[in-house]
C-alpha atoms as one frame of an Amber mdcrd trajectory, in Angstrom:
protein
   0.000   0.000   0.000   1.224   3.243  -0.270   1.988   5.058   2.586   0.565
   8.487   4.200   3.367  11.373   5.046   2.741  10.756   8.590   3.384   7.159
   7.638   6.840   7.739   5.549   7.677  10.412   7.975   8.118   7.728  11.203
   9.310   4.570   9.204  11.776   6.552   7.650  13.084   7.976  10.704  12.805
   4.247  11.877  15.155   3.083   9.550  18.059   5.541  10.031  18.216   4.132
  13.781  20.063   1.908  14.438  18.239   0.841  17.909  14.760   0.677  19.073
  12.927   4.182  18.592  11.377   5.436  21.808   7.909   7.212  21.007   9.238
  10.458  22.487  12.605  10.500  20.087  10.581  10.157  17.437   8.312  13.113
  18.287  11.594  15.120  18.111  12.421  13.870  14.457   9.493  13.912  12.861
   7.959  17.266  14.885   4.569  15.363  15.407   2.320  14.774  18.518   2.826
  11.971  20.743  -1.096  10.994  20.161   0.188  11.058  16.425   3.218   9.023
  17.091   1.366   6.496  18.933  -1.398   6.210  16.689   0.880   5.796  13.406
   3.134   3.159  15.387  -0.214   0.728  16.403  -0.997   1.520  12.295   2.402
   0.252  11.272   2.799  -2.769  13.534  -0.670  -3.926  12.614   0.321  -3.374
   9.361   3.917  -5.097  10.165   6.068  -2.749   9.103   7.719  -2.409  12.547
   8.387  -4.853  15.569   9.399  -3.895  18.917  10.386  -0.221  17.947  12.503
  -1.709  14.852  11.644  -1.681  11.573  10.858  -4.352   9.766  11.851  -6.082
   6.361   8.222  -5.606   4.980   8.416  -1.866   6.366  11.610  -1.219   4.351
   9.854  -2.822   1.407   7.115  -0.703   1.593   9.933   2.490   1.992  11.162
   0.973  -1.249   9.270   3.376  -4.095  10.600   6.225  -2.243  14.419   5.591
  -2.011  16.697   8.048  -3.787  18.231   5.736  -6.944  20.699   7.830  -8.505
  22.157  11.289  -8.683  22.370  13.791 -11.321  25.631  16.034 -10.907  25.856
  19.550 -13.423  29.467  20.132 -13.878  29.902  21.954 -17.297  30.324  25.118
 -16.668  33.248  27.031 -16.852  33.457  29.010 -13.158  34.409  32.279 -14.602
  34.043  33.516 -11.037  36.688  31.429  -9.967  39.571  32.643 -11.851  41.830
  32.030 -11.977  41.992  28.899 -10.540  39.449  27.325 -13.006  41.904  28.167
 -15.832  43.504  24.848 -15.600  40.850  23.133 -13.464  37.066  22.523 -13.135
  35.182  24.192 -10.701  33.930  20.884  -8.770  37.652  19.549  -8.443  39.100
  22.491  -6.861  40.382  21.002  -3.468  39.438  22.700  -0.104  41.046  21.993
   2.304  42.691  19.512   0.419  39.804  17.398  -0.942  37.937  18.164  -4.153
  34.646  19.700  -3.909  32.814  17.312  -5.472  34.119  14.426  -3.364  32.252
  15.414  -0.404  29.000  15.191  -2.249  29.473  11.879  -3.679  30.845  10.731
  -0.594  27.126  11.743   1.344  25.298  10.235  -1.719  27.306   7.186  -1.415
  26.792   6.912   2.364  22.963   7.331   1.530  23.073   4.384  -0.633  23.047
   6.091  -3.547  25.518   4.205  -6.164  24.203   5.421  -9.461  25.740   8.804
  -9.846  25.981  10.719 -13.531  28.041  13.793 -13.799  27.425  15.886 -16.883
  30.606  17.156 -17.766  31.892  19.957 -20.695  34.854  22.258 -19.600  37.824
  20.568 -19.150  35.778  17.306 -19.136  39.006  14.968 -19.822  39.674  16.243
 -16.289  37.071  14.583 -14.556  38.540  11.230 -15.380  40.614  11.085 -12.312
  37.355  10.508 -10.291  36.988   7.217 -11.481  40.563   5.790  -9.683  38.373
   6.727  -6.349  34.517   6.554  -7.610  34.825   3.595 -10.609  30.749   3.600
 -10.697  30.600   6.847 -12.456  29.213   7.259 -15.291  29.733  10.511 -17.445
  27.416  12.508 -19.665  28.611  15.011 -21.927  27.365  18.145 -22.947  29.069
  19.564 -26.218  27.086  22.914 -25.981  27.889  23.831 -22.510  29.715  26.926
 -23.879  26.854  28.562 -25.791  23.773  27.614 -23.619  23.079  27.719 -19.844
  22.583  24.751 -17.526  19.249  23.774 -19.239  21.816  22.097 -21.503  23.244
  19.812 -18.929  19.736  19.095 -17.802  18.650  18.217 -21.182  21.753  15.717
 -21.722  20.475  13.688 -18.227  16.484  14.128 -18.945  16.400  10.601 -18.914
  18.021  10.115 -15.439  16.065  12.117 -13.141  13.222  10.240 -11.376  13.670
   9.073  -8.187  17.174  11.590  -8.493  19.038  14.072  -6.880  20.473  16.996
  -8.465  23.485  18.219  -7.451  25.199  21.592  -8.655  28.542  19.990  -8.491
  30.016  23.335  -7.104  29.063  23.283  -3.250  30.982  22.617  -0.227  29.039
  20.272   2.126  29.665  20.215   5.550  26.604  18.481   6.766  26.537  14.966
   4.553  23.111  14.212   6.540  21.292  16.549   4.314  21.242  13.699   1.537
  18.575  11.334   2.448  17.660   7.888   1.618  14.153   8.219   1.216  11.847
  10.909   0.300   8.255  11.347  -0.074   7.969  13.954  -2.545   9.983  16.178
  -4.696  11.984  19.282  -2.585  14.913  21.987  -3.297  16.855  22.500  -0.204
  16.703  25.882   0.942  17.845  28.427   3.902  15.092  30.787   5.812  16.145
  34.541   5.084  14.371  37.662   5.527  16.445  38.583   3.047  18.121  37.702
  -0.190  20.089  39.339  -3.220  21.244  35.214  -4.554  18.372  33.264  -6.263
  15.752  32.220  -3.844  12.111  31.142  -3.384   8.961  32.932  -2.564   7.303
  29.994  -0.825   3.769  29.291   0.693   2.365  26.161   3.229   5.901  24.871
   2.407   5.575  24.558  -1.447   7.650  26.493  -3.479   5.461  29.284  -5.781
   8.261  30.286  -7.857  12.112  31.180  -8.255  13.142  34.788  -8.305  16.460
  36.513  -7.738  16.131  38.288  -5.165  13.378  39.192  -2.269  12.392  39.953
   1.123   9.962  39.225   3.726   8.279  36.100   5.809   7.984  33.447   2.130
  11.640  34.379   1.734  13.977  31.144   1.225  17.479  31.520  -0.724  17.924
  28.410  -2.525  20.505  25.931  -2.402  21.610  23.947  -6.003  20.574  20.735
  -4.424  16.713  19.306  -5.077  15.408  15.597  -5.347  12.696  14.705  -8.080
  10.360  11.782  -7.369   9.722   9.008  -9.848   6.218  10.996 -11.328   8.073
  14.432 -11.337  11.409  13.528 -13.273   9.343  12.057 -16.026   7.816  15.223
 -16.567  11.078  16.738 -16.420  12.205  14.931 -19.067   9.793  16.359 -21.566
   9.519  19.815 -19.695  12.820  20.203 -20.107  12.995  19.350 -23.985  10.153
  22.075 -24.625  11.297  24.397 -22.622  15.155  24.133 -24.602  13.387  24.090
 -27.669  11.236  27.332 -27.168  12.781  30.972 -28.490  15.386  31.969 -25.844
  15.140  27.952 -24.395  18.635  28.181 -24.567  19.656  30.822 -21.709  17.559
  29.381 -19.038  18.516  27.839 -16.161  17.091  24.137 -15.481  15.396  25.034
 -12.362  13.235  27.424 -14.088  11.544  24.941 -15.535   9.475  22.819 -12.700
   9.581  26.113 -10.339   8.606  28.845 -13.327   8.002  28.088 -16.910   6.004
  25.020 -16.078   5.550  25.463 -12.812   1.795  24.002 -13.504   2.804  20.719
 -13.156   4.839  19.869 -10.138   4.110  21.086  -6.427   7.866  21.500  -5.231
   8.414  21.104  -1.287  10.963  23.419   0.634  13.033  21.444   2.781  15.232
  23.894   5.321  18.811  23.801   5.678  21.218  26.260   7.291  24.467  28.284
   6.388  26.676  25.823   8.242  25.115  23.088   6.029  26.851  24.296   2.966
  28.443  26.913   1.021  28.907  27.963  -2.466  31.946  29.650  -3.009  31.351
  32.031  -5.802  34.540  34.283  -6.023  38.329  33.112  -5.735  38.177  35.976
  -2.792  35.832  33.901  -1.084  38.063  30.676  -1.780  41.108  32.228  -0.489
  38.713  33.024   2.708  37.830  29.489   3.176  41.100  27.662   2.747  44.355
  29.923   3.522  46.264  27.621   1.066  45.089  30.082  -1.101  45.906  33.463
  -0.027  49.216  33.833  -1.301
């Protein structure tokens, strides 16, 4: 059967513990009554999904359709902003702190169980090849027209890879590898709370994103963070979206994420899900590299 959110929300929390859940823990992780709890836990044993506070194999069957299968990464781009560093190297491989950028993402998606990870790949793409002595499941998609067309190019190239996906701009430093989850019950773009914003954010209502904007202020504020995750029914229509959205006049300078959240935002209902500044970080600037990691700043 399929399950309800207040279902998903508990036996997915279940099955990140690795001991028996006390009712009052998973109040805390899933923000819901006790009454709730209780009443969703006698629904799930009866239903025997869970056994003495453990989930059970028929529970993490029924978790099944909503496990994250793959991930999308967009690494064509050039990095302008990063020069000149990205002269002779790809954004996503610049090292901080001595480790590439990109490692620490696959390294949370890997630890999440994901094992099916694309990157799509154009500047410098022979460069990316070194990945595979660490990551050999990689598989790479290229993009020959990542130098005259914005991301929706690299997003057209993996149309065909993004249900039950995340995508990753390649290009953040992750601190907090938690924020990539194993299961999830509908399709979401992380995001940070601000009152705030001159970067690309969200106006969003009731938790559902109502469009993409650059810039904004005021309570529906959220500044958006390149990571989302696009359930099995949503990355279908992605995959045509994107294509007619390409193909329209001036298709080829938008960004991907216009299309679910603004040019057909008629089809998808996109959740928020919150994350904080000391989750992750995009460094934009080489000024703002040589800020991070002194290694830098000579």
């Amino acid at each position: 059967m399929d399950l309800t959110r207040k279902q998903f929300d508990i036996l997915a929390a279940l099955s990140e513990s690795k001991e028996a859940s006390t009712q009052g823990e998973l109040k805390k992780e899933t923000g819901y009554s006790l009454d709730t709890v209780n009443r969703v836990l006698k629904e799930m044993a009866e239903a025997g999904y869970i056994e003495n506070g453990f989930i059970t194999n028929d529970g993490l069957n029924a978790l099944e359709p909503y496990r994250a299968k793959r991930a999308v990464f967009i690494a064509a781009g050039f990095g302008s902003r990063l020069v000149p560093i990205t002269f002779n190297t790809p954004k996503p491989l610049v090292r901080v702190y001595g480790v590439r950028i990109i490692d620490r993402l696959i390294d949370a998606c890997l630890k999440a169980g994901i094992n099916e990870i694309y990157i799509v790949r154009g500047y410098l793409a022979e460069l990316f090849d070194q990945l595979l002595y660490k990551y050999p499941m990689i598989k790479f998609l290229e993009n020959p027209v990542y130098n005259e067309a914005n991301n929706i190019s690299s997003s057209l190239v993996a149309r065909y890879m993004l249900s039950n996906a995340y995508v990753f701009e390649a290009d953040l430093l992750i601190s907090n590898p938690k924020l990539i989850k194993k299961y999830h019950y509908t399709s979401e773009f992380l995001a940070i709370k601000k009152e705030r914003s001159d970067d690309w954010c969200f106006r969003v209502k009731d938790g559902i994103i109502q469009e993409q904007q650059v810039g904004g202020e005021g309570d529906d504020i959220w500044q958006m963070v390149g990571i989302s995750y696009w359930n099995k029914m949503d990355g279908h229509k992605l995959s045509q979206d994107i294509s007619d959205v390409y193909s329209a006049p001036g298709g080829k300078a938008r960004y991907w994420e216009q299309v679910p959240l603004n040019y057909r935002k008629e089809h998808y209902q996109v959740e928020v899900r919150e994350c904080f500044d000391s989750d992750i970080v995009e460094i934009d600037t080489f000024k703002e590299l040589k800020a991070i990691d002194k290694i830098y700043d000579v």
